[in-house]
C-alpha positions in Angstrom: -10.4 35.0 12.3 -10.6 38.7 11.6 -7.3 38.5 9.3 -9.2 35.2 7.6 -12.1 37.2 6.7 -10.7 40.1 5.4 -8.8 38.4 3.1 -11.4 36.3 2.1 -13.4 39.5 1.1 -10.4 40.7 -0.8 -10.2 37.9 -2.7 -13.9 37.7 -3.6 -13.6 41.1 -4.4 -10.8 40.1 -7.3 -12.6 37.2 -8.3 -15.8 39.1 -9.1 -13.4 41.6 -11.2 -11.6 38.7 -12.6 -15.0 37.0 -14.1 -16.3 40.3 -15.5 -13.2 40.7 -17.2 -11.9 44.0 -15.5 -8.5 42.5 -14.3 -6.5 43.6 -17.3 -4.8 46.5 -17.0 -5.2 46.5 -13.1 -1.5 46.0 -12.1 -0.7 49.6 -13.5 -1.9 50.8 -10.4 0.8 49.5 -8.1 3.5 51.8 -7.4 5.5 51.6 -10.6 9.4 50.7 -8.5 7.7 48.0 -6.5 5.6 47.2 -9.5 8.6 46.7 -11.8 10.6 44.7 -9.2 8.5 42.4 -8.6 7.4 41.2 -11.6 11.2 40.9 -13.1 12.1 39.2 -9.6 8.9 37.0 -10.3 10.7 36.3 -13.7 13.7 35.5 -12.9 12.8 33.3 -10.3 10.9 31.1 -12.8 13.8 31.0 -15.7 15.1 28.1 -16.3 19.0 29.1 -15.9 21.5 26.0 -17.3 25.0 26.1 -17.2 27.9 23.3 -17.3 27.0 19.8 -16.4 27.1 19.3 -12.8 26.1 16.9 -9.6 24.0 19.4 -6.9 24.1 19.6 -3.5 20.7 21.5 -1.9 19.2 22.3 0.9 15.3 22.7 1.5 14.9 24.3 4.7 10.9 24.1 5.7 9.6 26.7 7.8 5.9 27.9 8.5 5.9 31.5 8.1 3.7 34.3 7.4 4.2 35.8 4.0 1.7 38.1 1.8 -0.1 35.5 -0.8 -3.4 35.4 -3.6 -4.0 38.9 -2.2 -4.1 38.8 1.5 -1.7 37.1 4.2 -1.3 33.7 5.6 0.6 31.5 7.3 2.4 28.6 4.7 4.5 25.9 4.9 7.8 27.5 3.2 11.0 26.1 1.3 13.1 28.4 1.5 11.4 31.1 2.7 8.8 31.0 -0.2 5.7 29.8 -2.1 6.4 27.7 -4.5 9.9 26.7 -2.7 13.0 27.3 -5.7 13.9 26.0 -9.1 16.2 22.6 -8.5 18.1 22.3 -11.6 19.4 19.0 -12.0 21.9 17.3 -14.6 21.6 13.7 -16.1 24.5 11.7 -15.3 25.6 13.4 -12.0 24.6 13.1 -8.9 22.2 14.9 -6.9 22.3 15.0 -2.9 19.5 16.9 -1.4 18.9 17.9 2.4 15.3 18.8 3.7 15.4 20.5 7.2 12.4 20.3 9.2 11.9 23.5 11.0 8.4 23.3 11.8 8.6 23.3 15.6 5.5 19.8 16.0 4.9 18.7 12.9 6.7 16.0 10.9 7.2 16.6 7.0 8.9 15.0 3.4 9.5 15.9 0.4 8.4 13.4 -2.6 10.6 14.0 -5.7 7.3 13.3 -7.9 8.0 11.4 -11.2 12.2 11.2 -10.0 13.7 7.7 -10.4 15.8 6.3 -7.6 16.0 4.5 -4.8 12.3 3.8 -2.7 13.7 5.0 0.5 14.4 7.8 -0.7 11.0 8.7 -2.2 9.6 10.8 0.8 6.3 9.1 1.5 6.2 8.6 5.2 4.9 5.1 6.3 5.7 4.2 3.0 9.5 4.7 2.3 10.7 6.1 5.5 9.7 7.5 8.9 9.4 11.2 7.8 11.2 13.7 8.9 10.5 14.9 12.5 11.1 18.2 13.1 14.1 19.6 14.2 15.8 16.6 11.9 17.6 16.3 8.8 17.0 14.1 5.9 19.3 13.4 3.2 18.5 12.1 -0.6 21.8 11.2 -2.6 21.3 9.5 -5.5 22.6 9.5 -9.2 20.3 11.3 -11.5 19.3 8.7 -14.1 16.7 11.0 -16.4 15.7 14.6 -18.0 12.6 16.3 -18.0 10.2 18.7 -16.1 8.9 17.2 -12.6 8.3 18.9 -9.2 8.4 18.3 -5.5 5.8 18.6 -2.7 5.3 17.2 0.5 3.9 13.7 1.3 3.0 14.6 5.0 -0.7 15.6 5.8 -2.3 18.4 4.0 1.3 20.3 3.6 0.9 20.7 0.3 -1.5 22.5 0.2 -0.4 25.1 2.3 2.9 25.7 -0.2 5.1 23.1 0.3 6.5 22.4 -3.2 8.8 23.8 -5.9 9.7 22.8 -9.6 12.5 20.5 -11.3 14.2 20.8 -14.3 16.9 18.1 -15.1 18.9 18.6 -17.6 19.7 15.9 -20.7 23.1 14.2 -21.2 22.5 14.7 -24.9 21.7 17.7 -26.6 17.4 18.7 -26.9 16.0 17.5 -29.5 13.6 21.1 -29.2 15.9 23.4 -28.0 14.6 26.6 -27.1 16.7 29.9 -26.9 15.0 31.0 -23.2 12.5 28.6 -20.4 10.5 29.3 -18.0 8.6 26.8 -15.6 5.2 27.5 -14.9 3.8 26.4 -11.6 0.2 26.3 -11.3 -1.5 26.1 -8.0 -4.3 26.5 -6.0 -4.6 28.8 -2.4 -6.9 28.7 -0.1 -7.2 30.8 3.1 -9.0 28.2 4.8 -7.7 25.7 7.2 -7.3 22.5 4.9 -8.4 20.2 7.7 -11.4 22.3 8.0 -12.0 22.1 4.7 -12.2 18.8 4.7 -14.1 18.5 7.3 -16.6 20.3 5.2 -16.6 18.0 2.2 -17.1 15.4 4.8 -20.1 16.8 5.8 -21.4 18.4 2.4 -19.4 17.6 -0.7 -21.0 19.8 -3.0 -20.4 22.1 0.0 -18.1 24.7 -2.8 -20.3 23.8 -5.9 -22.4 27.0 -6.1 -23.1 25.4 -10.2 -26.5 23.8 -9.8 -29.0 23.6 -11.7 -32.4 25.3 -11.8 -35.7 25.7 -13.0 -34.6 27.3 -16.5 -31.8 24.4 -17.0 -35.3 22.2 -16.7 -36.9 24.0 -19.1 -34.2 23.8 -21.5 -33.3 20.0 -20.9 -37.3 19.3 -21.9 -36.5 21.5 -25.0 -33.6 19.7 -26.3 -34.3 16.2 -25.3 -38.0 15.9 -24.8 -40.0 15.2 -21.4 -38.9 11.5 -21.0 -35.4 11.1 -21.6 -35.3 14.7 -19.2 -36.9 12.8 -16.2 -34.7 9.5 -17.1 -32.0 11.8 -16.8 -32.8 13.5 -13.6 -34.2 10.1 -12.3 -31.1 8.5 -13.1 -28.6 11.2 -11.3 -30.8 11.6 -8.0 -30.1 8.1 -8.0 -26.3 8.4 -8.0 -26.7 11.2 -5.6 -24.8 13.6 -7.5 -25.7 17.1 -10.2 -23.9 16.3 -14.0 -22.4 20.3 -12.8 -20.3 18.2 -10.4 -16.9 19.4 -11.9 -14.5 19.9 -9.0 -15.0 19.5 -5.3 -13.4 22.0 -4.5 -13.8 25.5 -6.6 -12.9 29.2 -6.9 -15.6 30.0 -4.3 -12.6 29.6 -1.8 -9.7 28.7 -4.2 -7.4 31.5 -5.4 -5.3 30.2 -8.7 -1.7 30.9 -9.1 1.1 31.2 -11.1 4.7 30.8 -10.2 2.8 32.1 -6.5 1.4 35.1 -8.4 -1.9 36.3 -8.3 -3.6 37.1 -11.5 -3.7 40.7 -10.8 0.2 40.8 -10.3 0.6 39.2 -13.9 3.4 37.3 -14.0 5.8 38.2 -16.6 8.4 36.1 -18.9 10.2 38.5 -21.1 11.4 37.5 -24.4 14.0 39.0 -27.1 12.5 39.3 -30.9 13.0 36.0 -32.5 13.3 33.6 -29.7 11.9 29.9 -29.2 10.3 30.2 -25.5 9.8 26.8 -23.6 7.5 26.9 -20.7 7.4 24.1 -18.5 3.9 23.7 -17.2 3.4 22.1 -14.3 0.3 21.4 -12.2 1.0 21.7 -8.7 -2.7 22.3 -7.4 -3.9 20.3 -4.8 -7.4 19.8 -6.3 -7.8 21.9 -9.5 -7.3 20.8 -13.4 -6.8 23.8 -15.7 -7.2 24.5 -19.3 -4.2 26.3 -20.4 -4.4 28.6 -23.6 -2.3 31.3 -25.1 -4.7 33.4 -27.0 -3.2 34.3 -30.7 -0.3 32.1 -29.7 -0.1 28.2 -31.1 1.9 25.8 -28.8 4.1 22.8 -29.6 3.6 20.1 -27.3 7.3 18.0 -26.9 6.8 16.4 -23.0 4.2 14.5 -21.1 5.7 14.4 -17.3 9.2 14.7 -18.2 9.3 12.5 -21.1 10.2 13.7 -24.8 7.4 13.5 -27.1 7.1 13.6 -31.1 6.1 17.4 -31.3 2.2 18.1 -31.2 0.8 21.4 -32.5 -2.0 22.4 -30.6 -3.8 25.9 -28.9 -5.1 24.2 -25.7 -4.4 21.5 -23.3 -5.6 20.6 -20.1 -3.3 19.4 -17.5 -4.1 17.5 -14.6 -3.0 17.7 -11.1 0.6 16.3 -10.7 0.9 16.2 -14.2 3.8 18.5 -16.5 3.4 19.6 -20.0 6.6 21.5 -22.1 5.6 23.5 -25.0 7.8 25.8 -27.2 6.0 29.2 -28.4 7.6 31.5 -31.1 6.0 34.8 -30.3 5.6 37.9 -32.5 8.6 40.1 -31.7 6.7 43.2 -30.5 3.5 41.4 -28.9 2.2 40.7 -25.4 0.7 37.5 -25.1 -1.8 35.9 -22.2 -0.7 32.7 -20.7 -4.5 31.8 -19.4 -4.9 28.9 -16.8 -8.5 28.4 -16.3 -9.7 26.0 -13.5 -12.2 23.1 -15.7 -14.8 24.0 -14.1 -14.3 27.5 -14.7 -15.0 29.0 -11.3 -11.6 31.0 -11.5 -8.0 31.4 -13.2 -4.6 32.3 -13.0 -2.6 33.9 -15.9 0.1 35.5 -16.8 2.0 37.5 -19.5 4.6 36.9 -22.2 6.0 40.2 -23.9 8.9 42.1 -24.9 9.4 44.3 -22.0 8.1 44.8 -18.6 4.8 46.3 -17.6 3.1 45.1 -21.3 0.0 42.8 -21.0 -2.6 41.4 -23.1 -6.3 40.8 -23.3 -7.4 37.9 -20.2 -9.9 36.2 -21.7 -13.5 35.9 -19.7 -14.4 32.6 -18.3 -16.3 30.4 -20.5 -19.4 28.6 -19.6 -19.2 26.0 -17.1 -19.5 22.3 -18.3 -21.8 19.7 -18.1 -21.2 16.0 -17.1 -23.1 13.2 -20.0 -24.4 10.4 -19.6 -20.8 8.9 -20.7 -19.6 10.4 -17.4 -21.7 8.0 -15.8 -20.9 5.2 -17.3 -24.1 4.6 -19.5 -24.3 2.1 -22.1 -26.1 2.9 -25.3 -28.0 -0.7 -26.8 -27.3 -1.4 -30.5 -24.4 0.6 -30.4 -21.7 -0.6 -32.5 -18.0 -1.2 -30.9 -15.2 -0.2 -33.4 -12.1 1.0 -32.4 -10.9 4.4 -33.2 -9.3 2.6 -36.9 -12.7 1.0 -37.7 -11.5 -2.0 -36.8 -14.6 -4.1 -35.8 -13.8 -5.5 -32.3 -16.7 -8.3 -31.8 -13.8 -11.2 -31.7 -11.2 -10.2 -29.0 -7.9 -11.9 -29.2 -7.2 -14.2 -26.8 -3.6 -14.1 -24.2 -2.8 -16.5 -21.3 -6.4 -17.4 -20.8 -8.0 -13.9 -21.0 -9.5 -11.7 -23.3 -8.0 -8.8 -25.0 -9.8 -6.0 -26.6 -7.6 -4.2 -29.9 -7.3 -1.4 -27.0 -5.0 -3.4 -25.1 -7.9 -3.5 -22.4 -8.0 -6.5 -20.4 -11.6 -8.3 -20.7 -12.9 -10.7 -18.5 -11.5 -10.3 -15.1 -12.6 -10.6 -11.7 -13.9 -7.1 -12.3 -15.0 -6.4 -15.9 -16.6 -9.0 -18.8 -16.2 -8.9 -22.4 -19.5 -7.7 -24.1 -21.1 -9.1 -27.1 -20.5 -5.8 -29.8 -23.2 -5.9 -32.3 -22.7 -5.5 -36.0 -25.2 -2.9 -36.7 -23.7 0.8 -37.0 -25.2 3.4 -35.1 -24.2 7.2 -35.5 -21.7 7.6 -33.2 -22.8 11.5 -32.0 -25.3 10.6 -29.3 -25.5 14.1 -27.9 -29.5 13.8 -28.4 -29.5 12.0 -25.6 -27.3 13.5 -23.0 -24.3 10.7 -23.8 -21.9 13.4 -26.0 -19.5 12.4 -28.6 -17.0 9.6 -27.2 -15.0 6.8 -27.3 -16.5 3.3 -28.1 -17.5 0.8 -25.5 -14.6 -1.9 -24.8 -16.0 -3.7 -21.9 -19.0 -4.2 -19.2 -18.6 -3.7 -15.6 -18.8 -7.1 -13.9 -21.0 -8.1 -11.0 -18.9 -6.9 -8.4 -20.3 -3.7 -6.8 -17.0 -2.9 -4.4 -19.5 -2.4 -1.7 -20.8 0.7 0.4 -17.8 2.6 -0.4 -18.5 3.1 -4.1 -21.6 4.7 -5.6 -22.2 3.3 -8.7 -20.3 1.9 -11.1 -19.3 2.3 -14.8 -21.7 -0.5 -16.6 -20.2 0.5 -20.1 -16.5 1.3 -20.0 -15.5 3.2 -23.0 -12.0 4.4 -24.4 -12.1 7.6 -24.0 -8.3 8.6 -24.8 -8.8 10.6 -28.0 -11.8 12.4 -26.5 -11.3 16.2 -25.7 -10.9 16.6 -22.2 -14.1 17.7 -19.4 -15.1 21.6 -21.0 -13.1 21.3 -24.4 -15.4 19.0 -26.5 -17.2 22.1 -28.1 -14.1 24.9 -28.7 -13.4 26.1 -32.0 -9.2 25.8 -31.5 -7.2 22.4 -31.3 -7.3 20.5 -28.3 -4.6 18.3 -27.4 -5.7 14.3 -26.3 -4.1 11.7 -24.9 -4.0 9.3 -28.2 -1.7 12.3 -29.7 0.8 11.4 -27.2 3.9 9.3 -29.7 7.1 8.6 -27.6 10.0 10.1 -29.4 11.4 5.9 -28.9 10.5 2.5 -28.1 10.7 1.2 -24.7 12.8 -1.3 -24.6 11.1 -4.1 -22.8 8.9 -5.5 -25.7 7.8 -8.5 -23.6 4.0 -9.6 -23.4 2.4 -8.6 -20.2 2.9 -11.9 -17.8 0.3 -10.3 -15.4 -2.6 -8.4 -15.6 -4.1 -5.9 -12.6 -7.0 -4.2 -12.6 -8.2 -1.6 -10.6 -11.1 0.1 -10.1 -11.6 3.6 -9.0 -14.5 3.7 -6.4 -16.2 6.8 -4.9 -19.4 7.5 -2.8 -19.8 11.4 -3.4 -22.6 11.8 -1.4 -20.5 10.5 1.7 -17.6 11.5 0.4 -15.8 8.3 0.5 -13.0 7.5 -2.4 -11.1 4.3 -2.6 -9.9 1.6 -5.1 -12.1 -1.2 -5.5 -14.2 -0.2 -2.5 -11.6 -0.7 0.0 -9.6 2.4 1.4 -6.1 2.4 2.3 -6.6 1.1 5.8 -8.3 -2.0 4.5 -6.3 -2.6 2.0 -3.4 -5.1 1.0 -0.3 -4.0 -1.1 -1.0 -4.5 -4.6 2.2 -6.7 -5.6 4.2 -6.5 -8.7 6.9 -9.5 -9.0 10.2 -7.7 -9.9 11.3 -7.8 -12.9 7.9 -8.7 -15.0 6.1 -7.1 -17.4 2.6 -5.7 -15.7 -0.5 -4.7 -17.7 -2.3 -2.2 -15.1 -6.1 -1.7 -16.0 -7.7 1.4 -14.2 -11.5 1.9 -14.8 -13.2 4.7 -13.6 -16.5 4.3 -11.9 -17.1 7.2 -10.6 -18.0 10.9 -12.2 -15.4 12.7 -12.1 -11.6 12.2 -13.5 -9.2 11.0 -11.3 -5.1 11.9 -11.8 -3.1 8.5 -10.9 0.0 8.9 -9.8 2.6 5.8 -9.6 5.7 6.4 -7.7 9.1 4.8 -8.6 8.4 3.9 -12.2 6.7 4.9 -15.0 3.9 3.4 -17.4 3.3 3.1 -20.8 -0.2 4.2 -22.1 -1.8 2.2 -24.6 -3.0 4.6 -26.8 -2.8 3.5 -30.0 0.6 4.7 -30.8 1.6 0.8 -32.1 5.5 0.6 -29.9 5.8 4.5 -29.8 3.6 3.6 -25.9 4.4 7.5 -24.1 5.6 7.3 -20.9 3.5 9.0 -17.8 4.1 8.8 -14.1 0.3 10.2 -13.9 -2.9 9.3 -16.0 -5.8 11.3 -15.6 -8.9 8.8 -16.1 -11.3 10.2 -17.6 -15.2 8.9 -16.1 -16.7 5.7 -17.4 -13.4 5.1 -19.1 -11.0 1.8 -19.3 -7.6 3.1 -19.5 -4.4 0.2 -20.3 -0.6 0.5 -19.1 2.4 -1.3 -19.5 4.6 -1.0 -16.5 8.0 -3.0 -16.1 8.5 -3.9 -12.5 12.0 -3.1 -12.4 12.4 -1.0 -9.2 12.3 -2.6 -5.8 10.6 -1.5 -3.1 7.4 -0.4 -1.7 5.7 2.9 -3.4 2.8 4.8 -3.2 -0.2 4.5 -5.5 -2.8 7.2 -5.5 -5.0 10.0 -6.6 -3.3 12.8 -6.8 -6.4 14.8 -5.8 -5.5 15.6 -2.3 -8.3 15.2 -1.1 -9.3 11.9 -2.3 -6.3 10.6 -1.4 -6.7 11.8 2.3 -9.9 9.8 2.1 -8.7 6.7 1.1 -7.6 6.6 -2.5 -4.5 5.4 -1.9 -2.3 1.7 -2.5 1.4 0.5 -1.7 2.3 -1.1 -4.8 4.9 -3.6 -3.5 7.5 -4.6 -6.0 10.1 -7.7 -5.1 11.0 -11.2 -6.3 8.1 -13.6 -6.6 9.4 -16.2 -4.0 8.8 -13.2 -1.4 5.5 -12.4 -2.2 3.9 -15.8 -2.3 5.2 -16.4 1.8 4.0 -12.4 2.7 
């Protein structure tokens, strides 16, 4: 408890420093030889090395240990003796045959090779896929590798993760890169906390603004009558007491226990990737939080955006991005030749950060930026329609006559209208201005259904009466900056997928939460109430996920990827996770080509330990119709 406590204190301490801007500049006060090791060991660890084709062979050996981490000590799940666990570098076309060793002397664990393609019992989910690993066991994963890209492994097995079981992948193409850079670097961005994570979650149980220290008061009131006016201020207020939740509701879980870091450094140890003058620097970014989205920036720096979660993309210029939990981002940077620059990583709601440094040589650092203000949920969070409002699509396209396919309606998003779930809405012909910001509803996407009368029951709040396409809206904290802010309608797949087939089957989804309670599902129903969610193999599956609650969700499908309807005509991007935005309607294309039972979930730990979680069950039709 003592040990707890004090580096609790420590960490505040460095937080406090960190928000007032006093970081920089601190890591010159370490002994210079330790100083200097570190950081280049710190470096290395995270370079991306290459080499000759090759199939792998690895072991992961998981241990709980105590090792010095986000300024104090702690006892972690460990891969290898560290926090994140090592680089795997794989090669496309060869094999790959990986051992995890469970060490830990009760528990059982996994390892889920997050966005990897192969077989499902090989995946790592126990109860889903296999038994888990008990401890003292050995579990083997050999398997041809059948991709490239960045993607990462963690454990499936409790709240493991959270306490540092996970580690980065890089696989390698068959063909040349179509972006070739001359040095990488993965990036793995996390979130520590020196609290037990059962106890923590016994504490959102019981209080789930129980981290947000963001409320509002009496001079937000004042301000909100300013602005607004009297009325639409107390239909505001009236209409979030209702839903039982503040609009500064960002994260769950924040910075008042969370420590953010990269590559397992703390801000204050600035984690270095050194460059040569000249180079093209890739960084693989991955988020491998348990809880946190971050806004990633590189001050003076523009980024090239050229992968969404492992998959090429045609090449987006950008200065920001923010990345969701389970999600991976690679950008290539050309920095000055003599500069240092600041990778910042700022949680969205902007209760804490990691960074670190690009420069030319060791011990160099550049200005951290201070945290912004912290954002403000609309009334488009909460899934508030707007009467009169006219419903184009992002072209102008006027979308009052939706096409019609096998028997349903479908909007010119791709969005399936008319379900057991959502109904088509009438979209009147009279334009409205579209920046609504008067009245607490923000500049977004257009409304391309209404929620239908189902309520999903006492485990879901409220629900999203207008849901709007919200994938060429900045993300949560971005609308406002002056720089360039990546989207999800940007995304172009460098190809076509090949299965051009029409959608023989449409699902949709619903993502359901009680805040107050603390209760997340999908469509009301938790995991242990729930059936599997069956895709016949081999057809062509239009998934619909609409948000209903306030706050984004990160949706992870194992075993295959989806195709986001984004506007992109055939160029659909693939992702293995969507982050859905609030009040939004989001469309994917998924072919149902890999057998076998795999997990469906938030990637929010959290929430998923709560219930937001499905087995999406994929075999011939003939087996599903006698299940």
């Amino acid at each position: 408890m003592h040990d707890q406590q004090t580096n609790t204190q420590r960490r505040r301490v460095l937080q406090a420093m960190a928000a007032g801007g006093m970081l920089a500049g601190l890591d010159m006060f370490l002994p210079g030889v330790s100083r200097a090791d570190a950081m280049r060991r710190a470096g290395e660890a995270a370079r991306v090395q290459g080499g000759p084709p090759r199939s792998v062979t690895r072991d992961f050996h998981i241990r709980s240990e105590s090792i010095a981490i986000a300024g104090g000590r702690a006892t972690a799940n460990t891969v290898n003796h560290g926090v994140p666990g090592p680089l795997l570098e794989l090669w496309q076309g060869h094999n790959a045959r990986l051992r995890v060793h469970n060490h830990l002397k009760d528990d059982l664990t996994s390892i889920h090779w997050h966005g990897l393609l192969l077989p499902f019992e090989l995946d790592g989910v126990p109860g889903v896929s296999f038994p888990g690993v008990a401890a003292g066991d050995t579990f083997e994963a050999y398997f041809p590798v059948r991709q490239h890209g960045t993607y990462w492994y963690h454990s499936h097995a409790g709240f493991q993760e959270q306490v540092g079981q996970l580690g980065p992948i890089v696989i390698h193409p068959a063909e040349p890169e179509a972006n070739p850079a001359d040095r990488e670097y993965v990036l793995v961005l996390t979130d520590w906390t020196f609290e037990d994570p059962a106890r923590l979650f016994a504490k959102l149980k019981e209080s789930s603004d129980y981290y947000n220290f963001n409320q509002r008061t009496l001079v937000d009131l004042v301000d909100e009558v300013e602005q607004q006016g009297l009325t639409q201020t107390i239909k505001s207020r009236l209409a979030w007491n209702k839903m039982r939740m503040s609009p500064r509701d960002i994260a769950d879980v924040t910075g008042h226990t969370y420590t953010y870091l990269m590559n397992g450094q703390h801000p204050t140890a600035n984690w270095t990737g050194l460059f040569n003058a000249g180079e093209r620097i890739k960084l693989r970014v991955i988020n491998a939080s348990s809880m946190t989205y971050f806004n990633v920036r590189i001050p003076g720096l523009p980024m090239t955006v050229v992968a969404a979660d492992g998959q090429n993309i045609e090449p987006v210029d950008t200065d920001e991005f923010q990345i969701a939990v389970a999600e991976t981002y690679d950008v290539i940077v050309q920095p000055a030749p003599d500069n240092a620059y600041t990778i910042m990583a700022e949680s969205m709601d902007r209760s804490g950060y990691t960074r670190g440094t690009l420069a030319p040589r060791p011990g160099m650092s550049a200005t951290v930026p201070a945290l912004r203000t912290p954002p403000t949920r609309t009334m488009v969070d909460m899934g508030m329609p707007m009467q009169g409002m006219a419903m184009n699509d992002e072209s102008g396209q006027n979308m009052s006559m939706p096409r019609h396919h096998g028997g349903a309606q479908i909007t010119a998003m791709g969005g399936m209208a008319g379900m057991q779930h959502s109904q088509a809405i009438n979209r009147a012909t009279n334009p409205v201005a579209d920046d609504l910001s008067h009245m607490g509803m923000g500049n977004s996407g257009p409304v391309i259904a209404r929620h239908g009368p189902d309520k999903h029951g006492p485990g879901n709040i409220t629900v999203a009466q207008a849901e709007r396409y919200r994938l060429a809206d900045r993300p949560t904290g971005l609308a406002d900056v002056d720089h360039r802010v990546l989207t999800y309608s940007q995304l172009r797949n460098v190809s076509v997928p090949p299965d051009k087939r029409e959608p023989s089957k449409t699902i949709e989804v619903h993502l359901t939460g009680n805040m107050y309670r603390y209760m997340w599902s999908f469509d009301g129903r938790e995991y242990s109430q729930a059936k599997p969610i069956d895709f016949p193999y081999g057809d062509r599956i239009r998934l619909i996920l609409v948000n209903d609650t306030m706050m984004e969700h990160p949706i992870h499908l194992h075993g295959m990827f989806m195709e986001l309807e984004n506007h992109q005509g055939n160029h659909r991007p693939y992702k293995h996770t969507i982050s859905v935005l609030p009040g939004s309607r989001v469309s994917l294309l998924v072919t149902a080509d890999e057998p076998g039972r795999w997990a469906f979930h938030c990637h929010l730990l959290y929430h998923m330990e709560a219930g937001m979680f499905r087995v999406v069950r994929v075999a011939p039709a003939s087996e599903i119709d006698h299940a």
